[in-house]
Steps between C-alpha positions, in 0.01 A plus 500: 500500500437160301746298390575675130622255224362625202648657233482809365595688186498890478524639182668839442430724150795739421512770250779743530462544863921443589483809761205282753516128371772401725327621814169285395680201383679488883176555684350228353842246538529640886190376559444276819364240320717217387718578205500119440112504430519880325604535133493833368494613130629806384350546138710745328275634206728617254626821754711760300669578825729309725228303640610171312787539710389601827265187472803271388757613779155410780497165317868465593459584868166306566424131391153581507519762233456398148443808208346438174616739196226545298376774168316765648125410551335665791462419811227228466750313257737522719307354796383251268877412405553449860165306597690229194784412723334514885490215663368562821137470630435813565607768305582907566565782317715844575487758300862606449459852633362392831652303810338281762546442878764182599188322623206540263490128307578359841157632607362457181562112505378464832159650434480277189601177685282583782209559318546264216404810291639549077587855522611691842530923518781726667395841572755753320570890549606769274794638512609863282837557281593738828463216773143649609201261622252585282108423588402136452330441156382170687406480872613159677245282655532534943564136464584169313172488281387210273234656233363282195591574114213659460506739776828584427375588140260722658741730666743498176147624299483750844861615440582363877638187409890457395509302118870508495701188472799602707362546790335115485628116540303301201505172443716418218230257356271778471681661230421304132566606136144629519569676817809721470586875523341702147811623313510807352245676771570668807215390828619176436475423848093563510471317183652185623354549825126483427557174250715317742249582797233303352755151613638633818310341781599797764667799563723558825589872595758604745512807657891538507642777230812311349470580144617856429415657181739774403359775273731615233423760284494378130401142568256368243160668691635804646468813329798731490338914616734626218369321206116623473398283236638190602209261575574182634380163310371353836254743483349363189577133647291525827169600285583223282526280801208632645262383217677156542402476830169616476440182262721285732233595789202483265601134448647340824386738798172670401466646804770734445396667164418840677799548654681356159284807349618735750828396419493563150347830552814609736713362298381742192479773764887454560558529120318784426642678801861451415519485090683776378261788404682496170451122412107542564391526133224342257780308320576329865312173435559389868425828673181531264389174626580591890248760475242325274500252768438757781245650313309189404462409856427814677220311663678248639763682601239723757379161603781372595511415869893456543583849281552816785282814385826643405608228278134553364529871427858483329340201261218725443669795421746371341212331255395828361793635373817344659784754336339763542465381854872369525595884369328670703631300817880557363438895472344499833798295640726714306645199300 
């Protein structure tokens, strides 16, 4: 490996998470890179649980560990919070649910030293609440890989890219008071992503699956089976991010506006396939617009060269008369 002397900072959100915080926080300060050159923030925001405290008594057992006690704002404020105080070149997030390998910015920091390269990619896994590999939601490259911006914007408009921060080493300098996380939104990640891509001069990915993301049921995008109309806000987010993008491509990477449109159109299908039967009505502004959308661009949609002829057929259908659709699919399933 190259000689590593850069710093790092990793930044670690915490809401009420007391019962798994303690086993992230000590991946990350076990790491096998040097705790001299790591500093890791803890950014407590505003927990109602004993996580001020779990984060406090790590603080006391590791130099390295420094927690922020902040009013509740969301996870993007909270990363923000954090991204205030880093000082080191390169910066990493955890998400305070998940845990990482003893050796992951180690090989992180030599793939960015070695190929002079602003933002460098771990592979992850996912892991379920029982201890259960479940199937990967992104498949690692066979080897080290070094892709532009731009083609790595391509597979995140693809779905076979990875737009999370935590599983990434950025360059602190990319991050600006014009570039930070959106507060108040979930998909932050894939927000921030395709704006800060547009000054990253290259993407390094490595194969090895360090990061491990831990599913937990009530986290803020997973839907709990016993509450039937609970409908996740990241469901609204990712269309809204979707027509972002779209513009973003129209403007800096014209070559990409197809597969921004197939994007858009998934992202609309995944809405319209997982809203709550009971929340599709004509005083929904958003869901009215979903469909208007869909409807409007029928044509395109059957044009479309990245959309499968499944993905087709489901916009289609779901066109004509989507709860009635949505219905009938729930009787069928016995829902």
């Amino acid at each position: 490996m190259t000689d590593q002397n850069k710093t790092i900072s990793v930044i670690i959100p915490a809401y009420n998470i007391e019962d798994l915080l303690e086993k992230c926080v000590r991946s990350v300060a076990s790491q096998d890179y040097p705790g001299s050159l790591l500093q890791i923030i803890v950014v407590d925001d505003g927990s109602t649980d004993g996580t001020a405290a779990v984060a406090d008594g790590l603080s006391s057992e590791y130099e390295n560990v420094q927690v922020i006690h902040k009013a509740n704002g969301g996870s993007s404020s909270a990363r923000n919070a954090g991204l205030s105080v880093a000082t080191g070149e390169y910066v990493g997030f955890v998400d305070s649910d998940d845990y990482i390998s003893s050796k992951m910015y180690s090989l992180l920091m030599d793939a960015a030293i070695r190929n002079d390269a602003d933002m460098v990619q771990i592979s992850r896994d996912e892991i379920s609440e029982d201890g259960e590999r479940l199937p990967d939601v992104v498949i690692p490259p066979a080897k080290e890989t070094v892709i532009t911006p731009n083609e790595h914007l391509r597979t995140l408009l693809m779905h076979t890219g990875d737009a999370s921060f935590c599983t990434k080493l950025t360059k602190r300098s990319l991050f600006s008071e014009s570039l930070k996380f959106p507060e108040g939104e979930l998909n932050e990640d894939f927000y921030l992503m395709i704006h800060m891509l547009m000054k990253v001069n290259k993407l390094v990915i490595l194969p090895e699956q360090c990061y491990h993301v831990f599913y937990r049921t009530g986290s803020n995008s997973r839907k709990k089976k016993e509450d039937k109309d609970y409908f996740p806000s990241v469901f609204t987010d990712i269309v809204r991010n979707s027509d972002v993008a779209l513009e973003l491509v129209k403007r800096n990477a014209p070559d990409l506006t197809e597969a921004a449109e197939r994007f858009g159109f998934v992202q609309r299908l995944d809405y319209l396939l997982h809203i709550p039967t009971s929340k599709m009505k004509s005083d929904n502004l958003f869901y009215r617009e979903v469909v208007k959308n869909i409807r409007k661009n029928r044509g395109k949609i059957l044009r479309n060269h990245y959309l499968s002829g499944k993905q087709k057929a489901y916009l289609m259908i779901l066109s004509v008369a989507p709860g009635f659709v949505r219905k009938s699919h729930a009787r069928i399933k016995g829902l």
